[in-house]
C-alpha positions in Angstrom: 28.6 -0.7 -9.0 26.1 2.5 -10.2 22.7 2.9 -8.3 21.0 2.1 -11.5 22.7 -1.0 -11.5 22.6 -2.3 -7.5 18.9 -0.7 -8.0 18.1 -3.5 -10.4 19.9 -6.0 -8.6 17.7 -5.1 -5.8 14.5 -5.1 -7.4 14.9 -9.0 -9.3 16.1 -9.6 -5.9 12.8 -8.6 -4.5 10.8 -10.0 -7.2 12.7 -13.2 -6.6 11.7 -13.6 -2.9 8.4 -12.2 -3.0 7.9 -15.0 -6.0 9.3 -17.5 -3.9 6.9 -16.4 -0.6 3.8 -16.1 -3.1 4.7 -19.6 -4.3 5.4 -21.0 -0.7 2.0 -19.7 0.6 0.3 -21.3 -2.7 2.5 -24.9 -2.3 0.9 -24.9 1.7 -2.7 -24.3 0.0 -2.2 -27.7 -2.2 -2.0 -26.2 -5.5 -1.3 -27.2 -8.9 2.0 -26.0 -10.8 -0.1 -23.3 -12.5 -1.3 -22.1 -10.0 2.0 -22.3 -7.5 3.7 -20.0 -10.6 0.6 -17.6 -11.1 0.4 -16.9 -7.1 3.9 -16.4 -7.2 4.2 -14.2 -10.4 1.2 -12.0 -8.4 3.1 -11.9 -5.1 5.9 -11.1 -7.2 5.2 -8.3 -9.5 1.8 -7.0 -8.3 3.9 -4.1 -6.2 5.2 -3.2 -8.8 3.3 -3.1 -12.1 0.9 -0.4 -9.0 4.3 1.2 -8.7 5.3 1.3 -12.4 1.6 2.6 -13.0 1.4 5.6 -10.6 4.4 7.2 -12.0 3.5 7.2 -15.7 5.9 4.4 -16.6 3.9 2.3 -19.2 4.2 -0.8 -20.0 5.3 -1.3 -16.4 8.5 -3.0 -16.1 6.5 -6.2 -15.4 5.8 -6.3 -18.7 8.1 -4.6 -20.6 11.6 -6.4 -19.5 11.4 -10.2 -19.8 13.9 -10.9 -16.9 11.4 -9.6 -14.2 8.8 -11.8 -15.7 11.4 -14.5 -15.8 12.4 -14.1 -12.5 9.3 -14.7 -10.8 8.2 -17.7 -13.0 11.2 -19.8 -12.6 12.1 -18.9 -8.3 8.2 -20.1 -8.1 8.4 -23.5 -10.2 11.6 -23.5 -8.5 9.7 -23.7 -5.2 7.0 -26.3 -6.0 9.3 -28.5 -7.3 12.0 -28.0 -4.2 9.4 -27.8 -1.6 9.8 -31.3 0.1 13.1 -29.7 1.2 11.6 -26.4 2.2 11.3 -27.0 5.9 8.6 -25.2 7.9 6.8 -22.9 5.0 5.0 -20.7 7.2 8.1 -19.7 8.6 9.8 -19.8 5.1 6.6 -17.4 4.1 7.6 -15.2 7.0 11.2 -14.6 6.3 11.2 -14.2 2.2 8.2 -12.0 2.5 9.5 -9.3 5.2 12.7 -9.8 2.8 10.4 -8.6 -0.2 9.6 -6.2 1.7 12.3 -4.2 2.4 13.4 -4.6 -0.9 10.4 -3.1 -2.7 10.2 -0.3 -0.1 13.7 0.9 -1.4 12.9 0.6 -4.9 9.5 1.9 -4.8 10.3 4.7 -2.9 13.6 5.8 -4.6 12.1 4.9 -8.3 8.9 7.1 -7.2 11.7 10.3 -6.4 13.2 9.8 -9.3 9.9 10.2 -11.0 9.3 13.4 -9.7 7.1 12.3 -7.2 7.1 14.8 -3.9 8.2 13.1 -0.7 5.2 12.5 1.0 3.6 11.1 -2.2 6.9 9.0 -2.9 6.6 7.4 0.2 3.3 6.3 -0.1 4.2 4.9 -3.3 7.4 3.1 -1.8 4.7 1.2 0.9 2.2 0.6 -1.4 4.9 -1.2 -3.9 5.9 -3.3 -1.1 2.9 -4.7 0.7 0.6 -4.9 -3.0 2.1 -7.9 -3.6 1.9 -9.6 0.1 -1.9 -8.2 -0.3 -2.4 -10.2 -3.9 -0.6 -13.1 -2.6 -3.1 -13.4 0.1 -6.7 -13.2 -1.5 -5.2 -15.5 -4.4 -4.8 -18.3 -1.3 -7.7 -17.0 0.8 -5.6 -15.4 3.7 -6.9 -12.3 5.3 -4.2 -10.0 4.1 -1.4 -9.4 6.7 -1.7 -5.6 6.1 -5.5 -6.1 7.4 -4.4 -7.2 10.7 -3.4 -6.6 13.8 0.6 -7.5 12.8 3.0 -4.5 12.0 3.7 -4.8 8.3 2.5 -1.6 6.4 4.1 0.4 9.4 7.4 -0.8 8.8 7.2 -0.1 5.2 6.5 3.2 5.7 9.2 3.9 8.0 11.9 2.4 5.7 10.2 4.4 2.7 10.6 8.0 5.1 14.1 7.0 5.8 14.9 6.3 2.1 13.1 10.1 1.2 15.6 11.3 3.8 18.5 9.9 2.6 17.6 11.2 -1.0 17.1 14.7 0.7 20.6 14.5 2.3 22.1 13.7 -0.4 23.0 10.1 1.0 21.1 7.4 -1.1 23.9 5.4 -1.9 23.8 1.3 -2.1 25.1 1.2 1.9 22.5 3.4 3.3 19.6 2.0 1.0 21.0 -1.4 2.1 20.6 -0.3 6.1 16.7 1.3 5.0 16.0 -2.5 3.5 17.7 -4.3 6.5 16.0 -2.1 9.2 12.2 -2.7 7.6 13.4 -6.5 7.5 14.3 -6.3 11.2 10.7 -4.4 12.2 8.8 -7.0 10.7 11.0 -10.0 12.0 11.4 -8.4 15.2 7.1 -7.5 15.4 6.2 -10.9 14.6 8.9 -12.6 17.0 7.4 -10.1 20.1 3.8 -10.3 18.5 3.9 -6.5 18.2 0.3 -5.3 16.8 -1.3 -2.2 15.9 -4.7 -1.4 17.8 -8.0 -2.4 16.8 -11.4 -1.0 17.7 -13.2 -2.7 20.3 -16.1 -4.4 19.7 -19.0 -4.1 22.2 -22.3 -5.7 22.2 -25.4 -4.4 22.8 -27.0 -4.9 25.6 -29.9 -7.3 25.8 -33.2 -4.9 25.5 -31.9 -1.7 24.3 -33.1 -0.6 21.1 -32.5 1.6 18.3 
């Protein structure tokens, strides 16, 4: 298998469980068919038409190759018509979305180097492909996003984007390493959320009673 080849395999595959979270967090939210499939086309492809964008790749691939399209409208219907079966959807959200995740960090990232983009920028590109469409997914069902809270999810993004720039760099981004960059941001985010792992927040004080100004 070529990297062009296990790279698209990887990206449907990431469109396909970000769909399926997107339409999951939509089916728990009570809504219509429509809007089950539009959540989950958002959840789905909103990473990457950002992605496709930033590097000068127009139309984004969103648009421009039906089967990604495809992909995210039929794993959704799939969903809200399977989801009497679908056991627990929070934790079904969980699970496909830290899935999507490392998925789109590896594409993002390795499409973003392959665009020229420096390191530093390409790895910014990689996170922001993988948690733009957990963020649309969110404000479509009127969730605070995940990567506004305390839970690690942009963080682990990042770290399997830096890894994937170094692999690049040494000359190592084969399907087996980009494989162990995807399965080690799936393991952060599982392993975060299972040991409530959070990032710090400012602490709010008060004013005191009679001060002013």
């Amino acid at each position: 298998m070529t990297t062009s080849t296990a790279l698209l395999l990887a990206d449907l595959t990431g469109v396909a469980v970000f769909a399926a979270s997107g339409a999951s967090a939509a089916v728990a939210k009570r809504l219509d068919l429509f809007g089950v499939v539009f959540v989950g086309f958002v959840a789905a492809l909103g990473g990457g038409i950002f992605r496709d964008l930033v590097i000068d790749e127009v139309p984004p691939l969103a648009f421009a190759d039906w089967r990604y399209a495809a992909t995210a409208a039929l794993t959704a219907a799939a969903v809200f018509w399977l989801h009497p079966q679908l056991a627990k959807l929070r934790t079904t959200v969980l699970v496909l979305d830290a899935a999507g995740l490392g998925l789109f960090t590896v594409t993002g990232t390795l499409k973003a180097l392959d665009a020229q983009v420096p390191a530093v920028g390409a790895c910014v590109v990689g996170m922001l492909t993988a948690i733009g469409g957990g963020l649309g997914r969110d404000l479509l069902t009127a969730e605070i996003p995940v990567v506004l809270r305390r839970e690690i999810y942009a963080v682990a993004a990042l770290v399997g984007a830096v890894l994937v720039a170094l692999l690049n760099a040494l000359g190592h981004a084969n399907v087996l390493w980009l494989t162990v960059a995807a399965v080690l941001v799936f393991l952060i985010r599982l392993i975060s959320l299972r040991r409530r792992w959070s990032a710090p927040v400012a602490t709010f004080r008060p004013p005191r009673a009679g001060t002013s100004g």
